[in-house]
C-alpha positions as CSV (number, residue, x, y, z in Angstrom):
1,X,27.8,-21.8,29.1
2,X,27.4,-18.4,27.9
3,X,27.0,-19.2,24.6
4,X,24.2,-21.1,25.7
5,X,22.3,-18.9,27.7
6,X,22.8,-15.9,24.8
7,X,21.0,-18.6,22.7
8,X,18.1,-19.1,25.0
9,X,17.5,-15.4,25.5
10,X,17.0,-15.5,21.3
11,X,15.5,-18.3,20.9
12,X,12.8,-16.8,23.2
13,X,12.7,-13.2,21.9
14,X,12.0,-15.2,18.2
15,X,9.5,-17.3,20.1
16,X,7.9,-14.1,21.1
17,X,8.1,-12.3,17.7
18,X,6.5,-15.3,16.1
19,X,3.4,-15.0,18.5
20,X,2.8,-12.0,18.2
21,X,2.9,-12.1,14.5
22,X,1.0,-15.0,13.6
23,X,4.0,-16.7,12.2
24,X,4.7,-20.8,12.7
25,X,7.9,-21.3,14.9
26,X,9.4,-24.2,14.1
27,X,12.6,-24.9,16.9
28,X,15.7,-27.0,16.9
29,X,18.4,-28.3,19.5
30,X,20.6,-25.9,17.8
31,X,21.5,-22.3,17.6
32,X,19.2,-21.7,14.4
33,X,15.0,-22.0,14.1
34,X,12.9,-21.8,11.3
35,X,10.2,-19.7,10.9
36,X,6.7,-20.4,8.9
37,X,4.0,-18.1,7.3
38,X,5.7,-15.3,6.3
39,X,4.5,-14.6,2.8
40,X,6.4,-13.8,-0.6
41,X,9.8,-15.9,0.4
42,X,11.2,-15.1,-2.7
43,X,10.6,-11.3,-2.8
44,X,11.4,-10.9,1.1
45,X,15.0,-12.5,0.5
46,X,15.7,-9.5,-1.7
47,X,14.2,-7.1,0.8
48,X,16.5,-8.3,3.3
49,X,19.2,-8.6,1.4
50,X,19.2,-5.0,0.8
51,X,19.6,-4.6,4.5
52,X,22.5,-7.2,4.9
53,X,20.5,-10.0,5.9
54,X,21.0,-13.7,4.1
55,X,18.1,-15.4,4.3
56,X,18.0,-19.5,3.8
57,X,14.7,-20.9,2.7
58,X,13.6,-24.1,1.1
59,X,14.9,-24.1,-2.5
60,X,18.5,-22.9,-1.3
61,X,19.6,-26.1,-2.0
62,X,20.6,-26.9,1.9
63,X,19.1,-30.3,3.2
64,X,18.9,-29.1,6.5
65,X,15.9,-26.3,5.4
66,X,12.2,-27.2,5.8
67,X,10.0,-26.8,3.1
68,X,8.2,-23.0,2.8
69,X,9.8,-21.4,5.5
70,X,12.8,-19.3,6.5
71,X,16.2,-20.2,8.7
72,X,17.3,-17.6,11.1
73,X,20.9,-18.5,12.9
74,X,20.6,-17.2,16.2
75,X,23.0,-14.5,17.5
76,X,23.2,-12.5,20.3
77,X,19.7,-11.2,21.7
78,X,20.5,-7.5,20.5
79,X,21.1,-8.6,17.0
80,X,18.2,-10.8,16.9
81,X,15.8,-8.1,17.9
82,X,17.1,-6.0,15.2
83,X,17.0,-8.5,12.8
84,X,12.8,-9.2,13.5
85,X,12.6,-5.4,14.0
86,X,14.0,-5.8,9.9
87,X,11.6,-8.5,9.4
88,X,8.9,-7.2,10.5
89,X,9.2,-3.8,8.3
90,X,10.1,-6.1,5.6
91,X,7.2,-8.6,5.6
92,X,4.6,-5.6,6.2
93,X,6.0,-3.8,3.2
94,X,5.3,-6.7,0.9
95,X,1.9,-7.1,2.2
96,X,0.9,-3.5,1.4
């Protein structure tokens, strides 16, 4: 159950994030989402990647991925809001 609930709480904090960005959230009945709109895939994996972050994006080779956007696996809420705090530098740095 508490696995659960940790996943709601993120699911709803990406929700959020994605709103207030402008991005397309894309949801599943698991603990990962997909996220749309977020400009220069290719160059932001390799921002992120400098921080630690994987990220999985059409083109990966995984069937599972939807075309032109990115897959976040869910964690616990604090390490999702770093992670979009990452993002977030990360995608506004590519668009300067």
């Amino acid at each position: 159950r508490q696995l659960i609930f940790t996943t709601l709480k993120a699911t709803k904090i990406v929700q959020d994030f994605c709103q207030s960005n402008d991005l397309i959230y894309l949801g599943s009945d698991s603990n990962f989402v997909h996220i749309r709109g977020i400009p220069c895939l290719d160059k932001l994996k390799d921002e992120l990647k400098k921080n630690n972050y994987l990220l999985r994006f059409n083109g990966d080779g995984l069937p599972a991925n939807i075309e032109n956007s990115v897959r976040i696996s869910l964690g616990p809420p604090k390490q999702t809001k770093e992670f979009l705090k990452c993002l977030k530098v990360s995608i506004n740095g590519l668009k300067a």
